[in-house]
C-alpha positions in Angstrom: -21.4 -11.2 3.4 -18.0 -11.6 5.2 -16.2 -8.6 7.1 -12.7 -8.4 7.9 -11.1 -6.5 10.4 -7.7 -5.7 9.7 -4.9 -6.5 12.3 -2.5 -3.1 12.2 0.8 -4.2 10.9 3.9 -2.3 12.8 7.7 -2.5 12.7 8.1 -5.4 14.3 5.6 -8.1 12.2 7.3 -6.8 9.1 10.3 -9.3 9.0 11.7 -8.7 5.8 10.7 -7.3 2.1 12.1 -7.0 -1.3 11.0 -3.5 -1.1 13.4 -1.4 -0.3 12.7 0.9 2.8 13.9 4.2 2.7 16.3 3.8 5.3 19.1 1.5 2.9 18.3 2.2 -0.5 22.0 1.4 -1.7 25.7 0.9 -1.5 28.5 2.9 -3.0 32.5 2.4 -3.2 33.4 5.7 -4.4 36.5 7.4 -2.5 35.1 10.9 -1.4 36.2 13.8 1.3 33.5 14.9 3.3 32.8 18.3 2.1 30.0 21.0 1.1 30.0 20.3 -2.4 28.6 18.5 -5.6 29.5 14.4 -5.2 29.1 12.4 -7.5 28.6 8.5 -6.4 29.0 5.1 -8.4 26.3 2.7 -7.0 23.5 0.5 -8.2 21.1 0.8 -11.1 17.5 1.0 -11.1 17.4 2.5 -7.6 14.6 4.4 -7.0 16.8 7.9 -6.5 14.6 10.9 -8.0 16.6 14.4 -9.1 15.3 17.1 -6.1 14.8 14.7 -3.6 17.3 14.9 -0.8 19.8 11.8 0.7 22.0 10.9 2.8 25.8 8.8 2.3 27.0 7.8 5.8 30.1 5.3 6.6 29.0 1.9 7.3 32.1 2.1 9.8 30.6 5.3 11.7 27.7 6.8 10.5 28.6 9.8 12.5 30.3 10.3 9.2 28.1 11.8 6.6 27.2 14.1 4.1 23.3 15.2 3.1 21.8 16.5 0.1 19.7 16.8 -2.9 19.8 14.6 -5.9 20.9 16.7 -8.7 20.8 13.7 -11.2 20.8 10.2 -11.5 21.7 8.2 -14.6 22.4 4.1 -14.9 24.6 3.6 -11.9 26.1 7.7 -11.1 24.6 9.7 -8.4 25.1 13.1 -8.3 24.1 15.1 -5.0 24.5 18.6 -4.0 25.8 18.2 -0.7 24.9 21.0 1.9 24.9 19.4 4.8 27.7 17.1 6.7 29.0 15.5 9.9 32.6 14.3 10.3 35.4 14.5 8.3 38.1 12.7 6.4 38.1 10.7 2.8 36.1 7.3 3.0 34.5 4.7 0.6 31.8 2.7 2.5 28.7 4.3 1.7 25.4 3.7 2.2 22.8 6.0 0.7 19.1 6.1 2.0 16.4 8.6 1.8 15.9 11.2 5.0 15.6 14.4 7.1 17.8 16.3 8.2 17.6 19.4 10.7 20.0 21.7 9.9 19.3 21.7 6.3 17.7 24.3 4.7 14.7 23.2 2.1 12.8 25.2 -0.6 9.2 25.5 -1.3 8.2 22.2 -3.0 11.4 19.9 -2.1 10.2 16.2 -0.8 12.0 14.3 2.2 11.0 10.5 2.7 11.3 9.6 7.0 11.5 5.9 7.8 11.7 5.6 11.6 9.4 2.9 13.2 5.6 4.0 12.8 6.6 6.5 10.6 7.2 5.6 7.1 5.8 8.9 5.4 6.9 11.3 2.2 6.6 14.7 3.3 6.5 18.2 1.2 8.0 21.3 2.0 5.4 24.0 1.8 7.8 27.2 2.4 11.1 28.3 1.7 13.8 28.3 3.9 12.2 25.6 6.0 14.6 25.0 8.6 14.4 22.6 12.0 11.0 21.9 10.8 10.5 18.2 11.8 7.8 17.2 9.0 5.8 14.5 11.3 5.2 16.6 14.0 5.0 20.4 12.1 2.0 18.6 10.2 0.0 18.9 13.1 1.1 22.8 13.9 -1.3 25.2 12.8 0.1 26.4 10.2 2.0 23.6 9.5 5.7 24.2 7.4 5.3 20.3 5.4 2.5 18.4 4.1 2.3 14.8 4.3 2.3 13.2 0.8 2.0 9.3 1.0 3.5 6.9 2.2 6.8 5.5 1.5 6.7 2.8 -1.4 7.4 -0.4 1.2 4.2 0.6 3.3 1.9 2.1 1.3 0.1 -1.6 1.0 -0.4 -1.2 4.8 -1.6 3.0 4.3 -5.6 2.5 4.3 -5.3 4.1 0.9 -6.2 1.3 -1.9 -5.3 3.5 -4.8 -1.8 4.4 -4.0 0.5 1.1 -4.9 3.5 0.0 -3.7 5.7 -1.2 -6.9 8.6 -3.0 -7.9 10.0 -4.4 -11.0 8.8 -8.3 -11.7 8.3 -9.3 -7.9 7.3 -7.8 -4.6 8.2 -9.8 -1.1 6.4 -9.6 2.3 7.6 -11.7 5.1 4.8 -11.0 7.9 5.4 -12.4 11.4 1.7 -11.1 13.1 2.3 -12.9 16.0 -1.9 -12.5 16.1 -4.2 -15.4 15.2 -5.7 -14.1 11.7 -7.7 -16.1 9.0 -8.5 -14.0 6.1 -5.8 -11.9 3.6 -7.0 -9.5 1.3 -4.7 -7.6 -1.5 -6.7 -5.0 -3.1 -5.7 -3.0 -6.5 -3.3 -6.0 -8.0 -1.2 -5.3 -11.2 0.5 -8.3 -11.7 0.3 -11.8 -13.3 0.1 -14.1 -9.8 0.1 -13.9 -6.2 1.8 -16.8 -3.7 0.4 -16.8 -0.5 2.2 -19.4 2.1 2.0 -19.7 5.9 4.8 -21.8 8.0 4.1 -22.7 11.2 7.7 -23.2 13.5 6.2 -26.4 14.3 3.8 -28.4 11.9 6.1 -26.3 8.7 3.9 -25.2 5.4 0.5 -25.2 6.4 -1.1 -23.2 3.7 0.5 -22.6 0.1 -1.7 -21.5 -2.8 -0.9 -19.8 -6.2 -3.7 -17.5 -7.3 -3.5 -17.4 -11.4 -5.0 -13.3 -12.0 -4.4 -13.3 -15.8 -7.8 -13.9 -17.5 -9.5 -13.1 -21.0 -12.2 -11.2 -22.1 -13.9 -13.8 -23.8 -14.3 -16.5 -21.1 -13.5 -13.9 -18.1 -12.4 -16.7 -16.5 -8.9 -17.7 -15.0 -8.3 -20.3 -17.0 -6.4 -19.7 -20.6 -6.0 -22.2 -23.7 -4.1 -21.6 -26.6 -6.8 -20.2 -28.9 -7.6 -17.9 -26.1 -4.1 -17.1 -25.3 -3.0 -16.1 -29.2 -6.6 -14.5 -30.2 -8.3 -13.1 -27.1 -7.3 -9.8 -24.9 -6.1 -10.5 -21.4 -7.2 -8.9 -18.4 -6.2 -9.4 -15.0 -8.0 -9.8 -11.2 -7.1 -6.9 -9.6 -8.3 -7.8 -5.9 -7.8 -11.3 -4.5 -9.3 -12.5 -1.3 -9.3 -15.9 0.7 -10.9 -16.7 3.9 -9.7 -19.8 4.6 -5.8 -19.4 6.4 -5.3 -21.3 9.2 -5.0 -19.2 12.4 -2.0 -20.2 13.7 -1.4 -18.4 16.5 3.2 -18.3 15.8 2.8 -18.7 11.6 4.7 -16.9 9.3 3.3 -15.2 6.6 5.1 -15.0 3.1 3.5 -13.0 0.6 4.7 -12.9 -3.0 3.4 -10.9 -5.9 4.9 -11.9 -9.4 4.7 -10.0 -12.3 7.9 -11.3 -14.6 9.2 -8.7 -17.3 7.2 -5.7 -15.8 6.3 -4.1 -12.8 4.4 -5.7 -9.9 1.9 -3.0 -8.2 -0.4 -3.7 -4.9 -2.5 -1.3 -3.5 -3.5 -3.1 0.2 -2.4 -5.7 2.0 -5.0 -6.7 4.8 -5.0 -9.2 7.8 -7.3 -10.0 9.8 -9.8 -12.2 11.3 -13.2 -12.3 9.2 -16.9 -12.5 10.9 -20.2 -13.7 9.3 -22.8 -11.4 8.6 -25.7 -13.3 6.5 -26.3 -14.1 3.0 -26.1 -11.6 0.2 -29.3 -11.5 -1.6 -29.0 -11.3 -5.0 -29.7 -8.1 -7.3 -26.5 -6.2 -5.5 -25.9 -2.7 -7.4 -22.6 -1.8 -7.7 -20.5 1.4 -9.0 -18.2 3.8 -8.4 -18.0 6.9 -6.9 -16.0 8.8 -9.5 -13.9 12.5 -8.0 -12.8 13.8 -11.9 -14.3 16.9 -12.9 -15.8 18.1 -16.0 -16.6 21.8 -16.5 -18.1 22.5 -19.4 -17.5 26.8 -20.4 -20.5 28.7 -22.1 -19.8 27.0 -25.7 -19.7 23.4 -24.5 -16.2 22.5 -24.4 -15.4 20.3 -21.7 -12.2 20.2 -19.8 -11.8 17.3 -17.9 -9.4 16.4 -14.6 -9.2 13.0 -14.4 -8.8 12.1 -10.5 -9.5 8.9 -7.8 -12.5 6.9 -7.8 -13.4 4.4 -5.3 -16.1 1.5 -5.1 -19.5 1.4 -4.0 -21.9 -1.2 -3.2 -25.8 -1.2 -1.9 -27.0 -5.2 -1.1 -29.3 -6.8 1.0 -28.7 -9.6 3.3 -30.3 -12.4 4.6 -29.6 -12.9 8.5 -31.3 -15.6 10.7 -33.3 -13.8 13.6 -30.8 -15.3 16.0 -28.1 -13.2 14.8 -30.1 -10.2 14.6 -28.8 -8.9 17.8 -25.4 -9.9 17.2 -25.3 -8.4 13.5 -26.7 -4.7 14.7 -23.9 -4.8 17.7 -21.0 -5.6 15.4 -22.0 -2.8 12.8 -22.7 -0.7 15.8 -19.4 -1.3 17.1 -17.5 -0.8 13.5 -19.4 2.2 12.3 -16.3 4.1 12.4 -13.7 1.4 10.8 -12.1 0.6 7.7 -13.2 -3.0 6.8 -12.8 -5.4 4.0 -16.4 -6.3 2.6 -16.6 -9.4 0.9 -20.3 -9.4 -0.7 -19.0 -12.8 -2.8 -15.1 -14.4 -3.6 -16.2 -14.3 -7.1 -16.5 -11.2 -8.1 -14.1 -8.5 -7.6 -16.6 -5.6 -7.8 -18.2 -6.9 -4.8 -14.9 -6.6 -2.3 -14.7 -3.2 -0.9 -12.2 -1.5 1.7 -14.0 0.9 3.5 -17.3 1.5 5.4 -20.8 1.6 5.5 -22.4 4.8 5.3 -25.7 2.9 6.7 -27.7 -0.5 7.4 -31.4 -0.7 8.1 -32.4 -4.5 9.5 -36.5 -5.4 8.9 -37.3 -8.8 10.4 -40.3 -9.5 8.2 -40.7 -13.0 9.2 -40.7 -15.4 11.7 -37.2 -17.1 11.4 -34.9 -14.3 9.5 -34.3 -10.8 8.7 -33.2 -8.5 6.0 -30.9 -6.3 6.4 -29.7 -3.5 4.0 -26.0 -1.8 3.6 -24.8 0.7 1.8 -20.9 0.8 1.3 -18.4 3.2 0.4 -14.8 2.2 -0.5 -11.3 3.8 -0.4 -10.2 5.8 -3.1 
């Protein structure tokens, strides 16, 4: 059983993404005076602009220069926002549009602002009408808070704690991590996609590490490998969590992450780093399940309505630990009883990697030269 303790990735390790961040979502040319008014944009297609949310347009040349609304529509490559907010004045055609908050709008019960400032990238709610000067990250933690925090925004959720929410993107998603840490274990949890590319580059020695992980299998050899009989005749599924201890920790690497997924869209729920630590040998006959938050109600004739919701995974084990680590192995669960780890009970199976914690441990040291001990863990939802 391998733990790994996730590094906390901030602003400043993220070097780049495909993913766009809320902040620069795209680019328009249109010729528009800076008014109170419905404006309609030409810009990009396949932006992820939603009707009700609220944006911004500032000049590239002086963002003093702006006008802020909410989307009325958005179809192929035209933008249309109600504009009730602006700053400046005069006709100009250098826009860039991004998601954000602004304080002297006024939002309605329901409407959804997205805030990408650094260690903040968070989609908020409003929970009242006329919600004015409100700033969501800090009214959350008022008493009777004025927004509700949603999610995160779709380039960090991989780096939320949350495993179930994804960050997507049609055919292929980009990280470019710069941890500036010494890690040598990378998890990515909830995968919906055809392959991952892991590489690290040092600045000196170049490409130390480069593998492509294959996560299309079948259901007949529920293996990773595919011949043609197989290909035309079986059904495929795919590895949904991927894990490999074995990066180099360079202390200066760069780390480019690359999830493929060509003629749909690529999802991932987690992204960890982090450095990994020995516990012992899993014993085998590990139970595994999930712990499943739908509800079915059944009324006094024996319908059933059922909510599907979350689940997350759950795994009891046993391990095998030499006496000499017994100490060792007590003070590190001691010390993490409170911290969202990545469990790795075996590489092989997926249903033995969990994100989350152990609810508890219990160590016997029934003979002379090693111990058991048990774990119980809960994942993430």
């Amino acid at each position: 059983m391998n733990i790994i303790k996730p590094i906390t990735i901030i602003d400043s390790m993220l070097t780049s993404s495909n993913v766009p961040d809320v902040d620069n979502i795209g680019t328009s040319t249109t010729s528009l005076l800076i008014a109170v008014a419905s404006k309609t944009f030409t810009t990009q297609a396949g932006l992820p602009f939603v009707a009700g949310e609220w944006v911004k347009a500032a000049s590239t040349a002086n963002a003093a220069n702006y006008m802020y609304g909410k989307i009325t529509s958005y179809t192929s490559t035209t933008l249309v926002v109600n504009v009730s907010v602006n700053g400046g004045s005069g006709t100009l055609a250098d826009w860039k549009i991004s998601y954000g908050y602004n304080a002297a709008a006024t939002y309605l019960d329901g409407d959804q602002v997205q805030i990408s400032t650094p260690q903040i990238h968070k989609v908020y709610e409003s929970l009242v009408s006329a919600n004015v000067g409100n700033y969501p990250p800090t009214d959350v933690l008022a008493t009777t808070p004025k927004w509700l925090e949603l999610d995160a925004t779709n380039r960090w959720k991989v780096f939320d704690n949350k495993v179930g929410s994804q960050t997507s993107q049609a055919t292929t998603i980009t990280y470019k991590i710069t941890p500036g840490l010494q890690i040598n274990s990378i998890a990515l949890l909830n995968l919906d996609a055809a392959e991952v590319v892991i590489v690290m580059t040092d600045p000196t020695d170049g490409v130390v590490y480069n593998q492509t992980i294959s996560l299309l299998k079948t259901d007949i050899t529920g293996g990773g490998s595919i011949d043609w009989y197989s290909y035309f005749f079986s059904s495929f599924s795919k590895i949904t969590d991927v894990v490999r201890l074995d990066i180099p920790p360079y202390l200066s690497a760069v780390i480019d992450i690359t999830v493929n997924y060509t003629g749909s869209t690529a999802k991932v729920g987690t992204i960890v780093l982090g450095v990994k630590t020995s516990l012992g040998t899993m014993k085998y006959s590990p139970s595994v399940g999930i712990t499943d938050y739908s509800t079915k109600t059944a009324d006094v004739f024996g319908n059933y309505t059922i909510l599907e919701r979350a689940w997350s995974k759950k795994v009891k084990c046993s391990l095998i630990v030499p006496n000499t680590w017994v100490d060792d192995v007590l003070n590190i669960l001691a010390y993490y009883r409170s911290t969202l780890l990545v469990w790795i009970g075996s590489e092989d199976y997926t249903s033995l990697m969990v994100y989350g914690f152990y609810k508890s441990f219990d160590i016997v040291i029934p003979y002379p030269n090693f111990a058991e001990c048990s774990l119980e863990i809960e994942g993430l939802i």
